[in-house]
C-alpha atoms as one frame of an Amber mdcrd trajectory, in Angstrom:
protein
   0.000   0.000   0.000   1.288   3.793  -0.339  -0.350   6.385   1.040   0.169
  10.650   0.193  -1.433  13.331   0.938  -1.354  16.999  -1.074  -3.114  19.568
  -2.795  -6.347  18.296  -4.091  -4.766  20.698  -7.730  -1.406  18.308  -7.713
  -3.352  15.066  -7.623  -2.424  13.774 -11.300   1.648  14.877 -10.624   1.167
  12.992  -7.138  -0.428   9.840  -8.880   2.168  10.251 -11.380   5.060  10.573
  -8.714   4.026   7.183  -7.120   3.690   5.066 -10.146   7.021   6.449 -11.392
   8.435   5.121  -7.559   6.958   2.089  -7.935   8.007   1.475 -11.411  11.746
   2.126 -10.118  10.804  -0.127  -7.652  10.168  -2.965  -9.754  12.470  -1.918
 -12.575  16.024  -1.343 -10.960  17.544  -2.749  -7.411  17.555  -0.286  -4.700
  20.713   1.481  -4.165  23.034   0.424  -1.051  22.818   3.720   0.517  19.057
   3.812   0.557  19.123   0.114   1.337  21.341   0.990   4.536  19.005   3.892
   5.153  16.344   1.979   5.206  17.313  -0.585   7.572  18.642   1.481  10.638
  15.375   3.163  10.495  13.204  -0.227  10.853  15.668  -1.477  13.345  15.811
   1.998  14.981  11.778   2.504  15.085  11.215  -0.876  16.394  13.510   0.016
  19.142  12.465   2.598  20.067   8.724   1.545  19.983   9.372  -0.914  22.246
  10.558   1.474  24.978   7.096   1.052  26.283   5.399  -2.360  28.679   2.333
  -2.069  26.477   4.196  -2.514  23.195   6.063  -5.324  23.951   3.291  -6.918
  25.697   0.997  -6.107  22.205   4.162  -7.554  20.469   4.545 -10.589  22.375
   0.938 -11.523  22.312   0.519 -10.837  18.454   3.937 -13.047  17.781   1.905
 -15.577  20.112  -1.509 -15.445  17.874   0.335 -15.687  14.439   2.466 -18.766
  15.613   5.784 -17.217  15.837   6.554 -17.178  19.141   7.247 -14.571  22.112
  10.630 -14.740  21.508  10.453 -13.972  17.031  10.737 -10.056  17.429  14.512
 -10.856  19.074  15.735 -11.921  15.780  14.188  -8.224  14.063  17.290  -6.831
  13.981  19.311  -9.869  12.023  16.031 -10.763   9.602  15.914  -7.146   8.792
  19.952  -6.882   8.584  19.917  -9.899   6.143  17.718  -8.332   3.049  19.111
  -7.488  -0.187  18.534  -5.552  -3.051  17.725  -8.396  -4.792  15.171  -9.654
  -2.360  13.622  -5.991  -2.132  13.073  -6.249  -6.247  12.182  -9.676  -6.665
   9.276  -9.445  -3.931   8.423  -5.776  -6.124   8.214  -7.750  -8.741   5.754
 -10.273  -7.285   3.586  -8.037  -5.347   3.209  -4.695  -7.551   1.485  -5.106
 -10.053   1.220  -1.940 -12.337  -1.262  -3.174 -14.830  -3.986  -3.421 -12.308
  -3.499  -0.528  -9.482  -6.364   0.040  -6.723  -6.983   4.038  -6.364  -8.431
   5.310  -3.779  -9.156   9.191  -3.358 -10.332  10.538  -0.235 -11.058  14.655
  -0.554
């Protein structure tokens, strides 16, 4: 899913801006930089967010109801550490499908 908000009057350049992303998405691997970017900030949110009791104890009981045990967020850091550019584009290329997008518009 992607989500934006803007200007009601930029609406076709915003709907333009995303397919374009997503096309790069699916088109060419991710660059290392951004890669590297974008994994301190998973492993950094998820950190932080569970700073609080009631997050880990939502965590913990969610890892519990899918099946993946109390102890599956642990491992975040290394799952999250182990993706590569080629695993970001192949899974683009699985799930995005650009012939068949679902708009939604909310004014």
């Amino acid at each position: 899913a992607v989500y934006m908000a803007g200007a009601p009057e930029k609406l076709d350049e915003s709907l333009a801006g995303i397919r374009g992303q997503l096309t790069k998405i699916v088109n060419e691997p991710v660059s290392e930089e951004e890669l590297a970017r974008a994994k301190g900030y998973l492993i950094g949110t998820q950190a932080v967010g569970l700073q609080r009791y009631g997050s880990q104890a939502m965590l913990l009981s969610l890892d519990e109801l899918y099946g993946l045990g109390a102890t599956h967020h642990l491992d975040y850091a290394n799952r999250i550490s182990a993706v590569s550019a080629d695993d970001i584009q192949r899974v683009a290329k699985r799930v995005i499908h650009l012939d068949a997008p679902v708009v939604a518009i909310i004014k």
